[in-house]
DSSP file (Angstrom, degrees, kcal/mol; ACC not computed):
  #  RESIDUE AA STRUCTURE BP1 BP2  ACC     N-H-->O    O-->H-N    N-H-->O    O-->H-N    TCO  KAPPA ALPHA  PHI   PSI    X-CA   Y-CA   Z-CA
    1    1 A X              0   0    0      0, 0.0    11,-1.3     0, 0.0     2,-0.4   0.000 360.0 360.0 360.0 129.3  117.6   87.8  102.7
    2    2 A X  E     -A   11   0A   0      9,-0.2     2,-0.2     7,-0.0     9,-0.2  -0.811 360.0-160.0-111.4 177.4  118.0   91.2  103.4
    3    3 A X  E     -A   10   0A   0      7,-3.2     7,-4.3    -2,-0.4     2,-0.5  -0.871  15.9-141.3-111.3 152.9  118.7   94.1  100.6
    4    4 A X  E     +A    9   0A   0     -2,-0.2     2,-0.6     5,-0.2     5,-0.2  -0.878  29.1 173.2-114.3  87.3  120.4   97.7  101.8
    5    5 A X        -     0   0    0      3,-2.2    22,-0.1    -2,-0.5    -2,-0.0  -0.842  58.4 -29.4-135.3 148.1  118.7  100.5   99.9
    6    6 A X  S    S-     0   0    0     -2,-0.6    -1,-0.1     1,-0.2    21,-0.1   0.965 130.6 -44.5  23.4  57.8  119.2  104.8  100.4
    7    7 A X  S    S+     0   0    0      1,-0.2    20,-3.8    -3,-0.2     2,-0.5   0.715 122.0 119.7  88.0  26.6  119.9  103.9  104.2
    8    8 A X  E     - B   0  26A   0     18,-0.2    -3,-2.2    19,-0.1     2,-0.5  -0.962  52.6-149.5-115.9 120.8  116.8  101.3  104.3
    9    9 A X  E     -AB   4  25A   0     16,-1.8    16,-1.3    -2,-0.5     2,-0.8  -0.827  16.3-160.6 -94.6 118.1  117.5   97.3  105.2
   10   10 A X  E     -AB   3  24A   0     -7,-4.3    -7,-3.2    -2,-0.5     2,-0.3  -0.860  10.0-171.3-120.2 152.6  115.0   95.4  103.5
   11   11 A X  E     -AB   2  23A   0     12,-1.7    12,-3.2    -2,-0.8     2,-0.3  -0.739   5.4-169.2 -95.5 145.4  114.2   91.7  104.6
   12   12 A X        +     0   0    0    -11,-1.3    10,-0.2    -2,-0.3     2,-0.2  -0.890  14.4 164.9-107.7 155.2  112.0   89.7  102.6
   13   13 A X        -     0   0    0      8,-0.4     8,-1.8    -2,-0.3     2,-0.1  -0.829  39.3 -89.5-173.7 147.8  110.8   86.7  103.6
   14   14 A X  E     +D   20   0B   0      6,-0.2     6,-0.2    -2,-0.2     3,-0.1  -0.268  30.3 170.1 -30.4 116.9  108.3   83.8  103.2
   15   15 A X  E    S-     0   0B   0      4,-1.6     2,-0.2     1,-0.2    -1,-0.2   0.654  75.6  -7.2-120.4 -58.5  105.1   84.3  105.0
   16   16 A X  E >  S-D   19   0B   0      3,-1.0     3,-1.1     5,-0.0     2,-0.6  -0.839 104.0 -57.4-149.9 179.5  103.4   81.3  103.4
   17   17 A X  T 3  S-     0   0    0      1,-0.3     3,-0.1    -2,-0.2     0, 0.0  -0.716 132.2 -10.2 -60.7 125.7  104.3   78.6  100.3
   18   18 A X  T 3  S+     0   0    0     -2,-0.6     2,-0.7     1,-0.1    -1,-0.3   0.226 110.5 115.8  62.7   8.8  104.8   81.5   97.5
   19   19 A X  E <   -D   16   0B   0     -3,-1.1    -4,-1.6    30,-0.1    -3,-1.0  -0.800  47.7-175.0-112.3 101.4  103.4   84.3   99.8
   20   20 A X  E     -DE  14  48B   0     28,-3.1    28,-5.3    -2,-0.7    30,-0.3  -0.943   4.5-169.6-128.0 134.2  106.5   86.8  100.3
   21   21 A X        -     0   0    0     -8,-1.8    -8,-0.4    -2,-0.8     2,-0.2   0.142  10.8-134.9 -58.2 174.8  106.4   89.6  102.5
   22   22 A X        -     0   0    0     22,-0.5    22,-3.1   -10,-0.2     2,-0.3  -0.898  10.4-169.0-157.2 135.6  108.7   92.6  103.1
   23   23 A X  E     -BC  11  43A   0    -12,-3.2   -12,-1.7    -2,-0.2    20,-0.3  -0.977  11.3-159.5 -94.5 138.2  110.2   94.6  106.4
   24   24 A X  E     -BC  10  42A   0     18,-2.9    18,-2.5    -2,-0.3     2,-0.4  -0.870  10.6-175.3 -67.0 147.0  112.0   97.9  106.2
   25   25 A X  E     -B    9   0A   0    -16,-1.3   -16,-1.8    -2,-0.2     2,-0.4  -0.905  33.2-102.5-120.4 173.4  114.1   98.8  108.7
   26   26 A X  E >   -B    8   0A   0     -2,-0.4     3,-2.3    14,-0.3   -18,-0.2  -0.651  35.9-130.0 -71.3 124.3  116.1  102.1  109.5
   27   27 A X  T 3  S+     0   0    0    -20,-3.8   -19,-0.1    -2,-0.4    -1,-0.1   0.850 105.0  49.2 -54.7 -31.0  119.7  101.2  108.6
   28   28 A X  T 3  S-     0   0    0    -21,-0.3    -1,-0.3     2,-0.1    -2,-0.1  -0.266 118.3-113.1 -89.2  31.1  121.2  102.6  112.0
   29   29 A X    <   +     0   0    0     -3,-2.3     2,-0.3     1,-0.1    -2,-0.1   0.658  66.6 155.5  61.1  11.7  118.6  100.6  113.4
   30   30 A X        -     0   0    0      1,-0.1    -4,-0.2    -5,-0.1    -1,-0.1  -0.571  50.8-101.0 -84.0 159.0  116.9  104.0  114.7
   31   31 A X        -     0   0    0     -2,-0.3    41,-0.3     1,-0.1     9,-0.2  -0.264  39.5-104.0 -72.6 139.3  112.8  103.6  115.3
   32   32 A X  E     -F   39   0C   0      7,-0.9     7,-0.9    39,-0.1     2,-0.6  -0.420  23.8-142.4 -43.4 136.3  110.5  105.0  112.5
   33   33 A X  E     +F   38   0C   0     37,-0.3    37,-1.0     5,-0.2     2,-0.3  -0.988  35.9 167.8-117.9 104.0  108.9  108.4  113.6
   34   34 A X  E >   -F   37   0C   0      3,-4.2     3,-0.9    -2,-0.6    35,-0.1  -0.598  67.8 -33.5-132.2  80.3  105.5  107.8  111.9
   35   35 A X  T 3  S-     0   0    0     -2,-0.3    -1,-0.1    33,-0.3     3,-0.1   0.684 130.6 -44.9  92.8  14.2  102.4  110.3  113.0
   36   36 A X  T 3  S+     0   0    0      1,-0.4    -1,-0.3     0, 0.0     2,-0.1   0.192 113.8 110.5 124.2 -67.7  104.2  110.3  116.3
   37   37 A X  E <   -F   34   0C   0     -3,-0.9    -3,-4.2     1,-0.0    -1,-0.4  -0.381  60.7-125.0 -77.4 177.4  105.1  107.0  117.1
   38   38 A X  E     +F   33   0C   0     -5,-0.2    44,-1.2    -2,-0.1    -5,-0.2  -0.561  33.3 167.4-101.1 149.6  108.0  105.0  117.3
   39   39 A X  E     -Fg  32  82C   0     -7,-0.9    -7,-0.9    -2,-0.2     2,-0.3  -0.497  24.9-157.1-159.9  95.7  108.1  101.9  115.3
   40   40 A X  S    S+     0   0    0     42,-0.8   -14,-0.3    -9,-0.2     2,-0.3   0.418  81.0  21.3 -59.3   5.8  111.2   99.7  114.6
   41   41 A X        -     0   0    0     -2,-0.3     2,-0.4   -16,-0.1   -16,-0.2  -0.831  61.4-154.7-152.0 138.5  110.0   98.1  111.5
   42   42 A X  E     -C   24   0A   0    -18,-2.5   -18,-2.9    -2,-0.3     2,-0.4  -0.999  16.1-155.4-120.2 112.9  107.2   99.0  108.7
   43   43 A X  E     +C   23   0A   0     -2,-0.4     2,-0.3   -20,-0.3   -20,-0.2  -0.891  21.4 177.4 -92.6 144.4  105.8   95.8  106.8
   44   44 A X        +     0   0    0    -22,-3.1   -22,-0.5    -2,-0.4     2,-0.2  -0.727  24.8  31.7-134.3 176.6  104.6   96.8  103.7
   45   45 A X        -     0   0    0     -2,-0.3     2,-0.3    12,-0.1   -24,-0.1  -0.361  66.9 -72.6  88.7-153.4  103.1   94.9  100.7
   46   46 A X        -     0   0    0    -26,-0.2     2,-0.7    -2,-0.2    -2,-0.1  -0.853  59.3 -71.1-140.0 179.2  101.1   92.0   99.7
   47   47 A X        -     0   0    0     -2,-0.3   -26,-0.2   -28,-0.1     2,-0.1  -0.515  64.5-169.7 -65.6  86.5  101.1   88.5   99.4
   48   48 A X  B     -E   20   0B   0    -28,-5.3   -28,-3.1    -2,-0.7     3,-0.1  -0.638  30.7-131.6 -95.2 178.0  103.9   88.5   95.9
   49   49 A X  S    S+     0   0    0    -30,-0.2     2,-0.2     1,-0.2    -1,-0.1   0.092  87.8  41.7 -96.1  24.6  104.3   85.4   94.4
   50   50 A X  S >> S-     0   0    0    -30,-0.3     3,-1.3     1,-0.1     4,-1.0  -0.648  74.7-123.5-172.1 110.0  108.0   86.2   94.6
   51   51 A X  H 3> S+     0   0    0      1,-0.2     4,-1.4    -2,-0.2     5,-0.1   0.914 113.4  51.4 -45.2 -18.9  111.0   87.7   96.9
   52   52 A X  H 3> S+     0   0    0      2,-0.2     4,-1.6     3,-0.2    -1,-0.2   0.965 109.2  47.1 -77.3 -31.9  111.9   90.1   94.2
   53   53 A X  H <> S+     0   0    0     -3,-1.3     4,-3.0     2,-0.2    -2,-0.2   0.819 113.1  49.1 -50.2 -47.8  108.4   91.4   93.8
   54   54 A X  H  X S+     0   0    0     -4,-1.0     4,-1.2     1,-0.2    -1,-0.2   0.818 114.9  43.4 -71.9  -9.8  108.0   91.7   97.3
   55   55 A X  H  X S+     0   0    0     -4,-1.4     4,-1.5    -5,-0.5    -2,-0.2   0.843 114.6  52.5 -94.6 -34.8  111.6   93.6   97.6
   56   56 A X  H  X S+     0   0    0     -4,-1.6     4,-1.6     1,-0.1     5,-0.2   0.963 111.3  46.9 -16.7 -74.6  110.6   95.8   94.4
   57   57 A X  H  X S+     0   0    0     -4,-3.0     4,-1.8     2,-0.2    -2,-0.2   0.862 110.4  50.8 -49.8 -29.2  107.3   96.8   96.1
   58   58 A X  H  X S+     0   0    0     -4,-1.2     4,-6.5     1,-0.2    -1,-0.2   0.889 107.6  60.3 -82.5 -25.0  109.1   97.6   99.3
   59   59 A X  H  X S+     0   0    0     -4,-1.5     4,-1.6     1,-0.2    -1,-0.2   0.744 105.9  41.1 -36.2 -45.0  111.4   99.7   97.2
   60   60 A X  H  X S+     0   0    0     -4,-1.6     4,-2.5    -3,-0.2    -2,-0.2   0.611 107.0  62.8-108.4   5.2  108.9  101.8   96.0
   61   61 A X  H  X S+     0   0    0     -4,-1.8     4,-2.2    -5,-0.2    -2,-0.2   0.943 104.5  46.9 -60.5 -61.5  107.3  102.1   99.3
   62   62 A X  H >X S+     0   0    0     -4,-6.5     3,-2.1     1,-0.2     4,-1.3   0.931 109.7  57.2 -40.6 -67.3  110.6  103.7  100.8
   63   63 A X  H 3< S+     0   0    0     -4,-1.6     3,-0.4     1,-0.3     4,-0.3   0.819 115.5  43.8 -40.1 -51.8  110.4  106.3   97.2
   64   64 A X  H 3< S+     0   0    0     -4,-2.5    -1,-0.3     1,-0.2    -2,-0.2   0.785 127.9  17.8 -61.9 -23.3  106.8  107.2   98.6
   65   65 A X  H <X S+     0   0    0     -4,-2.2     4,-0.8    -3,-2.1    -2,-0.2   0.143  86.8  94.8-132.6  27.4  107.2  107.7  102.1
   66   66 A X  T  < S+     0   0    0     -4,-1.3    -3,-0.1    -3,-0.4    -1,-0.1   0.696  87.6  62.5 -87.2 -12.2  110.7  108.3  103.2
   67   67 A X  T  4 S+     0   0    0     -5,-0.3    -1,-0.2    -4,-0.3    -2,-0.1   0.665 108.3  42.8 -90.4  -8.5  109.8  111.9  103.0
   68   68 A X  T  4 S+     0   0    0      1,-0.1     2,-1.5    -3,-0.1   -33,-0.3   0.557  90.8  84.1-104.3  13.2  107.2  111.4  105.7
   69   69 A X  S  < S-     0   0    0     -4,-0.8     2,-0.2   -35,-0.1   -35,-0.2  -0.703  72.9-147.8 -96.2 108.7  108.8  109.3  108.1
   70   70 A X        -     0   0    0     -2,-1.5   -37,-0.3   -37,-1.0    -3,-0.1  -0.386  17.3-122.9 -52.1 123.7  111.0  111.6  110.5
   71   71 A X        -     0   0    0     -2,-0.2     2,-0.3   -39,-0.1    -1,-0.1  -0.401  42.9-111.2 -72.8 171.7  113.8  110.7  112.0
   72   72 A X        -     0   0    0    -41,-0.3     2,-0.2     2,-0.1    -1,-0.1  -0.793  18.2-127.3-116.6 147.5  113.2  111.2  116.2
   73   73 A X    >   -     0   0    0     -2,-0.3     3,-4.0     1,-0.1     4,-0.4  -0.538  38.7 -93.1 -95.2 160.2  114.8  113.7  118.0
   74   74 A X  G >  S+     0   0    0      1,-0.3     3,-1.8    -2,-0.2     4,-0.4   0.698 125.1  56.0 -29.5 -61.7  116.7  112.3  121.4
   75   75 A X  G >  S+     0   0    0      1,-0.2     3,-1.2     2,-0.2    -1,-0.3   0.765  98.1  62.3  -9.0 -52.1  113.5  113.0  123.6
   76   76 A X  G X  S+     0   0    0     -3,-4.0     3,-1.9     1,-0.3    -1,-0.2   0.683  90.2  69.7 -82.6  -7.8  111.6  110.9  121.4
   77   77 A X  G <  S+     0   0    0     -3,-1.8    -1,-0.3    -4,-0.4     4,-0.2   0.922  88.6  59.6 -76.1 -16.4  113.8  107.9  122.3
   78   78 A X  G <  S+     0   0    0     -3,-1.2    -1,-0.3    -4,-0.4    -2,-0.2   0.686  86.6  96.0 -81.8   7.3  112.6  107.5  125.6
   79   79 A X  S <  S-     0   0    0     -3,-1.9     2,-0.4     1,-0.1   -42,-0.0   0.197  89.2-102.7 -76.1-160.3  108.7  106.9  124.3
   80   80 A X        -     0   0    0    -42,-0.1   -42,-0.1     0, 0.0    -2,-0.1  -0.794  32.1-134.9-154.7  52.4  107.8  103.4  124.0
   81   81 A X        -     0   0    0     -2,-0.4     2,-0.2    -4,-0.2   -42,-0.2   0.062  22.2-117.1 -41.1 143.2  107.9  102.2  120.3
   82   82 A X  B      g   39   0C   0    -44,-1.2   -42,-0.8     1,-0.1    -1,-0.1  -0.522 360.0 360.0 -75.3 142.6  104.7   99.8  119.1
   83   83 A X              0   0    0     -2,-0.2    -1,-0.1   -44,-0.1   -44,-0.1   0.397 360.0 360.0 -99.7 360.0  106.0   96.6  118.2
């Protein structure tokens, strides 16, 4: 399932029996500018025992770091994102 929040899609999903994860992506689907690299998705969190916990946590991952991840300037598109 995903959730849309301040321009971030996040997916949760099952990992393991009770073990949920979380992805962000960029909502226009542009790559993360992170140190440098390109990255089209950030998984963040731990193992919660619950997709809302992990979609909380991923929440307040974006509130810590959206102010370093850069968007990339045109140039940047022709690098080679890690996958």
């Amino acid at each position: 399932m995903a959730f849309l929040y301040k321009g971030y899609d996040i997916e949760s999903f099952e990992a393991g029996k009770g073990l949920w994860h979380a992805r962000i992506r960029r909502a226009d689907l542009q790559p993360f500018l992170i140190d440098g690299a390109l990255f089209p998705k950030v998984e963040v969190g731990l193992a919660w025992p619950s997709q809302d916990a992990a979609v909380a946590d991923a929440k307040q991952h974006i509130d810590r770091s959206e102010d370093r991840w850069s968007e990339p300037e045109a140039a940047e598109f022709e690098m080679q994102p890690f996958l």
